[in-house]
TORLORO-248799 format. One record per residue: residue in three letters; y, z negated, x negated of N, C-alpha, C in turn. Coordinates in steps of 0.02 Angstrom, whole numbers, plus 50000, padded with zeros to 5 digits. Each point is the difference from the previous one (the first is absolute). Layout:
BEGIN
AlaYZXYZXYZX/...
// end
This chain:
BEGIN
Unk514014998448617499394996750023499495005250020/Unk499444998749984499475005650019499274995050030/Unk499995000950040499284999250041499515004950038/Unk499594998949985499325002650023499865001450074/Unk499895004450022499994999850093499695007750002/Unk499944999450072499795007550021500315004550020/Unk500435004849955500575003350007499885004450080/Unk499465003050000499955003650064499944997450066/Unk500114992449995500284994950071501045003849991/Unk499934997449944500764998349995500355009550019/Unk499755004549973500145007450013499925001950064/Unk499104998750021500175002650097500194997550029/Unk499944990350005500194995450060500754998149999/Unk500315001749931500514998350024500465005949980/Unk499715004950001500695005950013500305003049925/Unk499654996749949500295002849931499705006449997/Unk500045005750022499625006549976500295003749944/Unk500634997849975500365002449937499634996649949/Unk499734994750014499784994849920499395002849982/Unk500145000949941499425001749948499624996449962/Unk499374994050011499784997749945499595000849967/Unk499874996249937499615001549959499294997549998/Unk499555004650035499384995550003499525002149964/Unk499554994449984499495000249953499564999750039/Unk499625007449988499185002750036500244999950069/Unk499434999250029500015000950101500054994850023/Unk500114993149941500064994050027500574994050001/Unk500495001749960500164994749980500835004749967/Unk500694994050039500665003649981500204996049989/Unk500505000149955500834997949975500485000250024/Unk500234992950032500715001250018500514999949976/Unk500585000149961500384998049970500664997450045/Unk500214992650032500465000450046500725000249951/Unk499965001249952500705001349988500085005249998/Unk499725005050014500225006750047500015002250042/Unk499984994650067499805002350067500794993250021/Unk500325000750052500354996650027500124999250066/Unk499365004450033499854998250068499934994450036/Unk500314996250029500174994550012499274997950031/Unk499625004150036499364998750027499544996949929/Unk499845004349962499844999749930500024994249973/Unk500594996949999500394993449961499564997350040/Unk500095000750062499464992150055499355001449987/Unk499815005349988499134998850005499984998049908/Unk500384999749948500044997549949499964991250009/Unk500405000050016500064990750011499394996850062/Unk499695006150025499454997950039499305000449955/Unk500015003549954499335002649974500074991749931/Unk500664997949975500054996849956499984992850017/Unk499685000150070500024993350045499204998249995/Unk499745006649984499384997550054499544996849908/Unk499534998950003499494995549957500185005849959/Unk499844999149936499975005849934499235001449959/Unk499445002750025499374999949971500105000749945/Unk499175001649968500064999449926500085007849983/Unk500525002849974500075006749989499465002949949/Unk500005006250026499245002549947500405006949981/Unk500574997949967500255004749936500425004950018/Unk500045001850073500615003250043499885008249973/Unk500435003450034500015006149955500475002149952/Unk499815007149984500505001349916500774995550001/Unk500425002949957500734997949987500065005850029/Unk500694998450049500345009150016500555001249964/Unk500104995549956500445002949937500614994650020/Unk500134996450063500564997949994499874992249973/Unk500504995050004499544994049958499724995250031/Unk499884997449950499264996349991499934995750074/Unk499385002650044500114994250042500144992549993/Unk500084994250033499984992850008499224995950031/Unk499984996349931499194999050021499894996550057/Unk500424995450028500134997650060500245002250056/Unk500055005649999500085005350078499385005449986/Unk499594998849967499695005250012499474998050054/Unk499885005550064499595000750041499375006450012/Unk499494996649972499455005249986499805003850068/Unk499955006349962499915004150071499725002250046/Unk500104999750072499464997750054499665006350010/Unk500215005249982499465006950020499524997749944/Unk499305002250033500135001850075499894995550062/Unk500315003550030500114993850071499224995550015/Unk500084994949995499684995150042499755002750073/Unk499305003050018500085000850088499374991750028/Unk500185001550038499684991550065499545002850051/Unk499494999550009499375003950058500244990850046/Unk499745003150073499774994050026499644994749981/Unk499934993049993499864995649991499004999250064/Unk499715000849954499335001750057499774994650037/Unk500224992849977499884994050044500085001350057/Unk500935004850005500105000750092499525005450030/Unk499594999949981499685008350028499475000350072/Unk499874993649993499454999450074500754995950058/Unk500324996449972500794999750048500485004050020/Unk499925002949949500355007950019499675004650057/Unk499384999549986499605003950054500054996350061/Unk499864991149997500114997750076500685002050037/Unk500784999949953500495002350025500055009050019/Unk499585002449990500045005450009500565005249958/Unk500014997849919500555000749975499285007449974/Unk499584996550002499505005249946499585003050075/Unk499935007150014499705002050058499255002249990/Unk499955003749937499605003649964499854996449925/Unk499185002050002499784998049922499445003449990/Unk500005003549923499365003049966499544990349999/Unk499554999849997499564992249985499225000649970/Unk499754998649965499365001049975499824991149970/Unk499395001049985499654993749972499645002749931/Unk500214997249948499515002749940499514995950006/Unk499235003150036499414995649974499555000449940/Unk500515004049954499494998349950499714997049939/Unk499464998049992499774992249957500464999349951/Unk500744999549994499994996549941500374995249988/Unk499794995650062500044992649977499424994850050/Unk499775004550031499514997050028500094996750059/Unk499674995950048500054997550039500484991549972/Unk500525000850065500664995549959500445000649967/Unk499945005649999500745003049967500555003150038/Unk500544995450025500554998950027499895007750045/Unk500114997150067500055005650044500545005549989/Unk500594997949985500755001949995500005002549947/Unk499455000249934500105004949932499645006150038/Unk499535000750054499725007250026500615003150051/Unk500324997349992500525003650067500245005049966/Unk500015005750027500555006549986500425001350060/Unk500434999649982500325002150071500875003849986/Unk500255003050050500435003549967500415000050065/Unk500494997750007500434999750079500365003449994/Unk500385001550073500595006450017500154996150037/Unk500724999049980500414996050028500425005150059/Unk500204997250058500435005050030500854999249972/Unk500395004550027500615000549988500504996350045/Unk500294996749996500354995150022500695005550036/Unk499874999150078500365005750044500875000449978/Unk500224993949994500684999449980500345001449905/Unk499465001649971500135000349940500335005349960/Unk500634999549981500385005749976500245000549926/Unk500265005949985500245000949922500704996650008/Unk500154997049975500814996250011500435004549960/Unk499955002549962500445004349968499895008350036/Unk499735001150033500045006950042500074997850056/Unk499964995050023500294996550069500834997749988/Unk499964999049944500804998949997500455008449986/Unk499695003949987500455007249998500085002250058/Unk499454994950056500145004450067500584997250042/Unk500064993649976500554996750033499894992150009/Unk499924995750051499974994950013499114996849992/Unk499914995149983499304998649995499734993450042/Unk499705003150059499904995450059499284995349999/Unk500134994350005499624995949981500004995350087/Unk499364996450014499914997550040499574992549969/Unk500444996350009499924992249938500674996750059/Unk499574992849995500524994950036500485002149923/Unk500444995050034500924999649953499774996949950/Unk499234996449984500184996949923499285002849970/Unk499685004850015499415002849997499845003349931/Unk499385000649989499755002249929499745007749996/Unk500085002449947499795008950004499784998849925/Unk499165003750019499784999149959500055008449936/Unk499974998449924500205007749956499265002649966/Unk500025003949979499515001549966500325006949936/Unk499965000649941500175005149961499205004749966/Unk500105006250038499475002349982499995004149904/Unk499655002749986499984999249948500245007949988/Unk500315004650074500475005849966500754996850021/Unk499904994149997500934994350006500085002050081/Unk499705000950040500214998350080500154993550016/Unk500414998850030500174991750016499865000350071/Unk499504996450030499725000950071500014994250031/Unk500135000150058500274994150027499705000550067/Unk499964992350046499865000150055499964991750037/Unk500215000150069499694992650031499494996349990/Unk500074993349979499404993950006499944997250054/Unk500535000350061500004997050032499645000950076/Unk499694994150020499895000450083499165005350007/Unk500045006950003499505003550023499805001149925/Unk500585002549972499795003849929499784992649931/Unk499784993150020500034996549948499284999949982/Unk499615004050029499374999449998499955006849947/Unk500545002249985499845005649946500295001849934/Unk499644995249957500005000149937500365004449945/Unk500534996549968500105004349954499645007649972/Unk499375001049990499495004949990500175006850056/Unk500234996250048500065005550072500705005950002/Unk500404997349956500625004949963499785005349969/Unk499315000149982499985004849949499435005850048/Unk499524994050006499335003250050499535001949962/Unk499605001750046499275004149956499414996349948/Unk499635002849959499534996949951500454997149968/Unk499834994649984500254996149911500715003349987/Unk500344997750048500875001049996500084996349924/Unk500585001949976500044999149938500864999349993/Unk500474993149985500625002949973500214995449945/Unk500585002049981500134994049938500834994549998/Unk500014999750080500454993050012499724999750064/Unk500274994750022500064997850058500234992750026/Unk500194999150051500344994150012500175000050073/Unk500714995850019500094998050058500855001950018/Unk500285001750046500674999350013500184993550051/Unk500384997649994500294995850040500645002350018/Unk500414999850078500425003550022500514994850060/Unk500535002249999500374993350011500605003450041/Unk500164999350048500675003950031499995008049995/Unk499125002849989500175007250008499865003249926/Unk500064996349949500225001349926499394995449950/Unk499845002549945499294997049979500444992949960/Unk499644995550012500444991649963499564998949945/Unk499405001850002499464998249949499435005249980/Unk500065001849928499285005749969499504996549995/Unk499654998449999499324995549959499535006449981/Unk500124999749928499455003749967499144996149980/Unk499875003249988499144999150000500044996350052/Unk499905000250079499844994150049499435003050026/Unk499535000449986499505006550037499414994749987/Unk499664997950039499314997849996499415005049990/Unk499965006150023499675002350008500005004949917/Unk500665003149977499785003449931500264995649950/Unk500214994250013500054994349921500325002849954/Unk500475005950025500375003749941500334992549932/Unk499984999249942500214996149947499945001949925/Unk500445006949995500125003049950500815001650006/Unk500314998849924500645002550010500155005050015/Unk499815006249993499885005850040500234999850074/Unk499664994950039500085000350052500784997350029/Unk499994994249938500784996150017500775008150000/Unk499755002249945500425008349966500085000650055/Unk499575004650028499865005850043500314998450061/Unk499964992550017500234996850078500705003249994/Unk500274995649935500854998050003500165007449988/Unk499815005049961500445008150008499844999950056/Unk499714999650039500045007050079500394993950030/Unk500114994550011500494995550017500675002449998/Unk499984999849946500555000349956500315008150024/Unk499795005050015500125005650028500354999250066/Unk499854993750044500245000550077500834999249975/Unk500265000050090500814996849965500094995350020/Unk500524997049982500084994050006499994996650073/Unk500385004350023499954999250090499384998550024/Unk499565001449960499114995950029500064994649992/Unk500124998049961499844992849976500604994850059/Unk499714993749995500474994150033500604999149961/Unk500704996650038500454997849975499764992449947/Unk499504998850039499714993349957499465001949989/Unk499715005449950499645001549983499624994549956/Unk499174998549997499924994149960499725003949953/Unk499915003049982499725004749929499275002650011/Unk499665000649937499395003249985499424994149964/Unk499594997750064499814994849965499165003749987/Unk499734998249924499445001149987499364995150012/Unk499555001350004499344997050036499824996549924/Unk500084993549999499694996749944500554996649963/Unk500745003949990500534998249976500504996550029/Unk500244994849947500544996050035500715004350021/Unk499965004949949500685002049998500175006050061/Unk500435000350018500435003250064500495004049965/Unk500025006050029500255006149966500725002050041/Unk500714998650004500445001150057500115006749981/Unk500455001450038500215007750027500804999750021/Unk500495001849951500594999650034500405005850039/Unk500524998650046500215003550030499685003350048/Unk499564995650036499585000950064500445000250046/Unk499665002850055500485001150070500395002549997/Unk500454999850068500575006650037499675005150007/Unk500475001950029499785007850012499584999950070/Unk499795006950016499415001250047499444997949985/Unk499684996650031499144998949975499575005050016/Unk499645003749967499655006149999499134997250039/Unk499904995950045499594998450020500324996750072/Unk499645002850033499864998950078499584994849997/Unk500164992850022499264994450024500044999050080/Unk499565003250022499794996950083499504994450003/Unk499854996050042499624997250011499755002250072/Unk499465002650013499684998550077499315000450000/Unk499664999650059499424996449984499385006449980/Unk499484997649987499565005549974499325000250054/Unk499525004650009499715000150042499354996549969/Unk499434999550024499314997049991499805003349948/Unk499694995049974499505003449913499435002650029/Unk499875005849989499385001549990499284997049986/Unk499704997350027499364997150005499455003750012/Unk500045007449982499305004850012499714997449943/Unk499415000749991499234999649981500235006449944/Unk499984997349919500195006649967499095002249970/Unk499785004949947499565001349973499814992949947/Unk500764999449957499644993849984499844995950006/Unk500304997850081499704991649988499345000650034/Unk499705007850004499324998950013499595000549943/Unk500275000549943499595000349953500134992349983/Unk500474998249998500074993349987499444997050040/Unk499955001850064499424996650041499294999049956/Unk499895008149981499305000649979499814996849929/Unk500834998649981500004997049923499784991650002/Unk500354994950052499604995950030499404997450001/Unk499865005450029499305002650016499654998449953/Unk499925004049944499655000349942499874992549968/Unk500704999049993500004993949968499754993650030/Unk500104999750086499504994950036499265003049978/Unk499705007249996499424999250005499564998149933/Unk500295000649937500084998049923500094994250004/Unk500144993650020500214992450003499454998849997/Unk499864996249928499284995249994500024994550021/Unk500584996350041500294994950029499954998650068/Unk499625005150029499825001150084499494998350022/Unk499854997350052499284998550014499435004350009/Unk500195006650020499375003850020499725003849933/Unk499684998849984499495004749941500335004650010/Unk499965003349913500205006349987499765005450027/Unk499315000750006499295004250007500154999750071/Unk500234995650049500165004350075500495003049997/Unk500594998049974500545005250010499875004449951/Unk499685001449964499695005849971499835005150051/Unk499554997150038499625003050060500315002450048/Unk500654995250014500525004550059500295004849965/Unk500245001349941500425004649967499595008850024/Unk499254998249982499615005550001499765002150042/Unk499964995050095499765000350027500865004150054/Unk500614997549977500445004949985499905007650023/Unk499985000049900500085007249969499515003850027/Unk499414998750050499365003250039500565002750061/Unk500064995250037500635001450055500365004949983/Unk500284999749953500705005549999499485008249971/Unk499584998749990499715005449982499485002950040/Unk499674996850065499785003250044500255001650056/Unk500854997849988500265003550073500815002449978/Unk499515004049944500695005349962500684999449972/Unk499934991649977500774998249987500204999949931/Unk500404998849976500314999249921499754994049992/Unk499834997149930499964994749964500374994750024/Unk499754993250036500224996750028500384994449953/Unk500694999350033500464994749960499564991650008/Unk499814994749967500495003349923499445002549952/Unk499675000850013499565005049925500145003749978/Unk500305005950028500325005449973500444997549932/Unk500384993550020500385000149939499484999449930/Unk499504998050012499444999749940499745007549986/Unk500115006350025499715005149986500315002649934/Unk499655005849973500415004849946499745005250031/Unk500055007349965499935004850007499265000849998/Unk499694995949952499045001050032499864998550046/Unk500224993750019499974996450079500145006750050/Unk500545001449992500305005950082499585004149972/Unk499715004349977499665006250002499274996250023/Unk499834996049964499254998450056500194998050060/Unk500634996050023499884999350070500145007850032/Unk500225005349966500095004450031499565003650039/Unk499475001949929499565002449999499454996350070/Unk499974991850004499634999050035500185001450061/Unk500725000650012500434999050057499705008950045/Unk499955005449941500045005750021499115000850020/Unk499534997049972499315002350036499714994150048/Unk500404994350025499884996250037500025005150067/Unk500765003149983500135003650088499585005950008/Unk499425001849984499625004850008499474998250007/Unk499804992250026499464996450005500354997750070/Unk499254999550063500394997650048500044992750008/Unk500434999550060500414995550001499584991449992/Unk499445002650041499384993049997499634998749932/Unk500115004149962499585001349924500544997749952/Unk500604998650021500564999849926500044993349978/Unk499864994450049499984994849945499504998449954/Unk499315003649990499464999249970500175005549939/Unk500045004150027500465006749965500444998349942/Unk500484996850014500394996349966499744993249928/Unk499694994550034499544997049960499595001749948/Unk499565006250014499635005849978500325003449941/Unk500505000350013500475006149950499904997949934/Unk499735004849956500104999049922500634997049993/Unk500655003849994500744997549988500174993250037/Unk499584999450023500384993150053499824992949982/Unk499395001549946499674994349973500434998749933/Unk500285006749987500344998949926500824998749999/Unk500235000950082500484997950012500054991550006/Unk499464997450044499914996950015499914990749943/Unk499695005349935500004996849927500654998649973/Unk500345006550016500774999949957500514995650046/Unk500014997950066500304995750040499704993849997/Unk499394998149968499764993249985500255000549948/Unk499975004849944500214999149899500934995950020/Unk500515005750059500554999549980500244990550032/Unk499644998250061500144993450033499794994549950/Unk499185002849989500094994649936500454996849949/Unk500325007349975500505000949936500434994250000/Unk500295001050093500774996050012499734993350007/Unk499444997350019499624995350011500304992849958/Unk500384995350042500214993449941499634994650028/Unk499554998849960499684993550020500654994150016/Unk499254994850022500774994750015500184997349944/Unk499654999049933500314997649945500575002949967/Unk500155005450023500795005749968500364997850078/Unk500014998950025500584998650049500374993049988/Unk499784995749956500334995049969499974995550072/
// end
């Protein structure tokens, strides 16, 4: 029997460093299981021959031995499938404080005119923090016992990064406010499984692959990749009533025999956790100023545009005759022409005295043309009430 798979799951994750296969280009290998009798092997065979069978697009060469079976053939997943955060959660993420930090900008420029969906100008780019309890489970298991703090029937959430780290950590209680995404951390975390553990007397009772709201992992790739590094623990992880490997979408349930005995290589405590953090992060003040924008853009509001025009500018006078940075939220409307004229105005205001600077200011060549480009960019975002549906 010969099927299609990603030999270099099957070589690093599960310990074959003697096997040699035959791969075609940088992408794509040959397995042949009637030369492998690794009992691990055999299971991820009858696992890979479980799952849906796409439409194969021609596989690679013959490696000389015979002819594959057109009905086991499984076209090959390199290269890996990866999953970014899901951006719907991204202003919830920030209220949980899962997201602390964000790059954020507004594209104002014309090209779609006034009414064109606020949310197509968003740029924004989040940094997620790192989730304090989050560990490598396979270098946590060389050290010895792997201590987990989860009531007795509690969930731990996985993530597989895309150099095969299997990273793990609590959903529960303090830590449920931190998102799958928070295993990895940083900009536009990136991996290619993820899912859920379920844990039962100490010992995991249930895998759930793809369970991730947040990266929607749903590539076989991802199903692969789960079950080898699984498939690597020993058995002693798993429950005596282990219920298998259930996939996100699929009816079918994947068992695991010869679960339990032995020592369980995981420590579960339960005790209690201290207060979440409720500081005031950077983003949810931009989130503030983002708000902001968008109340002051609502063609749906009662007060004329042309006054809150007027406060915006009557503003940006303020912050510039008593030496301050670009006041939130406008700033998020600036570019790089914007900051150099407020700079510029910012730097010969303070050499004018102190009773002369708001006229000073008004006065300013740059301040009139700043002053154009902060009416050009509010306009831009501007949705009458007929686009608000």
């Amino acid at each position: 029997m010969v099927i299609y798979t990603c030999t270099f799951c099957l070589k690093l994750q599960l310990g074959m460093q003697n096997f040699t296969p035959t791969c075609h280009g940088d992408m794509a290998v040959l397995v042949n299981f009637t030369q492998v009798r690794d009992p691990r092997v055999l299971r991820l065979r009858d696992i890979l021959l479980s799952l849906p069978i796409p439409i194969d697009d021609g596989g690679p060469p013959n490696d000389g031995g015979p002819p594959p079976e057109p009905d086991a053939l499984i076209p090959r997943p390199m290269p890996h499938a990866r999953f970014r955060p899901d951006p719907n959660f991204l202003w919830t993420d920030i209220g949980q404080r899962a997201i602390p930090e964000i790059f954020y900008t507004l594209n104002v420029a014309d090209d779609g005119g006034p009414g064109n969906p606020f949310e197509a100008r968003e740029l924004a780019l989040p940094i997620y923090q790192k989730h304090p309890a989050a560990l490598e489970l396979f270098q946590a298991l060389s050290q010895g016992a792997v201590r987990f703090n989860i009531p007795p029937e509690g969930e731990v959430m996985y993530v597989i990064t895309d150099d095969f780290r299997l990273i793990i950590a609590s959903r529960e209680e303090r830590e449920h406010h931190l998102p799958h995404p928070t295993l990895v951390g940083g900009d536009e975390p990136e991996v290619v499984s993820a899912g859920i553990l379920h844990f039962f007397e100490g010992r995991i009772s249930r895998v759930c692959i793809n369970y991730s709201g947040h990266f929607k992992p749903n590539a076989p790739s991802s199903v692969e990749i789960s079950l080898a590094l699984f498939g690597r623990l020993p058995l002693e992880a798993f429950h005596a009533h282990f219920e298998g490997f259930v996939i996100f979408g699929l009816p079918q349930v994947i068992p695991l025999e010869g679960t339990g005995g032995g020592p369980t290589p995981f420590e579960v405590t339960h005790h209690g956790h201290g207060a979440m953090d409720l500081s005031r992060t950077v983003a949810m003040d931009i989130n503030g100023a983002r708000l902001s924008i968008v109340a002051l853009t609502d063609g749906g509001a009662r007060t004329p545009f042309k006054d809150r025009m007027k406060e915006a500018l009557t503003k940006l006078q303020h912050h510039l005759v008593n030496g301050r940075p670009p006041p939130f939220p406008y700033v998020l409307l600036f570019n790089r022409r914007m900051y150099r004229m407020y700079s510029r105005i910012l730097a010969d205001i303070q050499l004018v005295a102190a009773k002369g600077r708001y006229k000073a200011v008004i006065d300013h060549s740059k301040f009139l043309l700043l002053k154009a480009l902060l009416e050009s960019a509010l306009t831009a975002l501007w949705r009458p009430r007929s686009a608000l549906g």
